[in-house]
N, C-alpha and C positions, 0 to 999 in steps of 0.2 A: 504494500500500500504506500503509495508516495505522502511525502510528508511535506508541508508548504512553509517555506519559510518566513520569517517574521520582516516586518521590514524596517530595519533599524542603522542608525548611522553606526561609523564606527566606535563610536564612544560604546553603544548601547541605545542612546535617546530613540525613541520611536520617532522617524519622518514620514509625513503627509504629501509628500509631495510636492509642497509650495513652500517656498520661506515666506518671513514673515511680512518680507518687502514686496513680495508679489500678490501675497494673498489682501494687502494696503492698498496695491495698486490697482485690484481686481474692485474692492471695495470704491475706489474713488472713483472707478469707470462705472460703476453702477451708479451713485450720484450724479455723475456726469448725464447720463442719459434722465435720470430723474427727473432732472434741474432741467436740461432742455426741453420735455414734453409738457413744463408747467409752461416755459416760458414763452412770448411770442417771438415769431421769426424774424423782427428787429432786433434783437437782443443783443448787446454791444458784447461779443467776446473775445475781441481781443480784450478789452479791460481784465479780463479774469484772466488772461492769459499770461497780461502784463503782471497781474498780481500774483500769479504764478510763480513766473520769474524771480521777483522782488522778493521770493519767498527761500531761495537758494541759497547755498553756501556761494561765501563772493568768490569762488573760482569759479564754479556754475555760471553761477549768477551774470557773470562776465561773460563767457560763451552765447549763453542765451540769449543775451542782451545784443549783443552782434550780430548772434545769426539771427534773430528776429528782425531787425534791421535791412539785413542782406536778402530774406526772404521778402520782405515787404517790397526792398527794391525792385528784385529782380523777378518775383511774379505778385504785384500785386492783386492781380484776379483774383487768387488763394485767401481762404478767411481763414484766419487764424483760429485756434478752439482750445480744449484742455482734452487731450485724449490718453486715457490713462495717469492724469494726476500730470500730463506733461504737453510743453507746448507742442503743437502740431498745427498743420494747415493742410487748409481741405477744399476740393474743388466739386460744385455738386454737392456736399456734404460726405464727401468717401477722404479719407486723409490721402494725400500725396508725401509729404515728407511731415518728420517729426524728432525733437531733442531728445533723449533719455542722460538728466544728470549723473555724475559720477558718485554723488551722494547717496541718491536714490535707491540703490542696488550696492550700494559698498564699493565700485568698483573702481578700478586706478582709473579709466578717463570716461571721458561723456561721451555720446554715439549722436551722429544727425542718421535717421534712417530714412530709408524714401520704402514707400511700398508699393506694388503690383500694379497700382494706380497710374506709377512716373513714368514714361517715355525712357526709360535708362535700357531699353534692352539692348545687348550689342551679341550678337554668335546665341552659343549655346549657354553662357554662362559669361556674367557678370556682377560687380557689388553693388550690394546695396545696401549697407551700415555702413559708415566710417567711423573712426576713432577718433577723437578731439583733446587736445590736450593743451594745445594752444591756437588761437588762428595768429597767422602773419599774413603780409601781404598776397602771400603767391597762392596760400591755403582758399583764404577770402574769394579770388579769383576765381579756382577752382568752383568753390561753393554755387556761387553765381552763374557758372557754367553749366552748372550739373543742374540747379532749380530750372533754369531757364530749358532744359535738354527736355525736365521731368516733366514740365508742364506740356510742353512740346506744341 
């Protein structure tokens, strides 16, 4: 008779499958959608977006604050939202690209992701998260390049 194992970390601790930061972030996208079928389809979101932001550790806080910017620039079409407790922009209402802070998840740097949404296909295989750790000049560029590809 086969016997099923338990499912535990290696300490012992019993895992659920979700840390604590996603099962957070699971939560704050359920308000999210909450929050929007109260409100009407005027509803200023970048404000909440902004306050988002404002809400980061200042290394975060710094990226977002840039690549918000840079997105605005260079597709303003895109409306900015809170999806997943994190800035995002969306065309249609479907996101196209989005920040994940470094805080957020514990992790050494922040991510700009684009999703299925963006115009980024190239061949059989190409990226679509990047790593952020600082922007410079040539990075900014880049950025700019790829929204503008994404929206298409």
């Amino acid at each position: 008779m086969p016997t099923t194992k338990k499912n535990t970390t290696a300490e012992g601790e019993k895992y659920d499958g979700f840390t604590d930061e996603e099962r957070a972030a699971m939560k704050e996208r359920a308000k999210e959608l909450k929050t929007r079928a109260r409100r009407s389809a005027k509803a200023d979101t970048e404000s909440e977006v902004l306050a988002k932001i404002a809400e980061m550790s200042p290394s975060d806080r710094a990226l977002a604050e840039r690549l918000h910017a840079l997105i605005r620039a260079n597709a303003p079409e895109l409306t900015p939202k809170l999806w997943y407790g994190m800035p995002a922009y969306a065309r249609d209402g479907k996101v196209l690209c989005f920040f994940q802070s470094a805080a957020k998840f514990k992790t050494r740097y922040a991510t700009l992701g684009f999703s299925d949404e963006a115009n980024l296909d190239d061949g059989a295989m190409w990226p679509t998260t990047f790593a952020l750790t600082e922007l410079t000049a040539e990075s900014e560029a880049r950025i700019g390049a790829l929204v503008r590809r994404a929206v298409g």
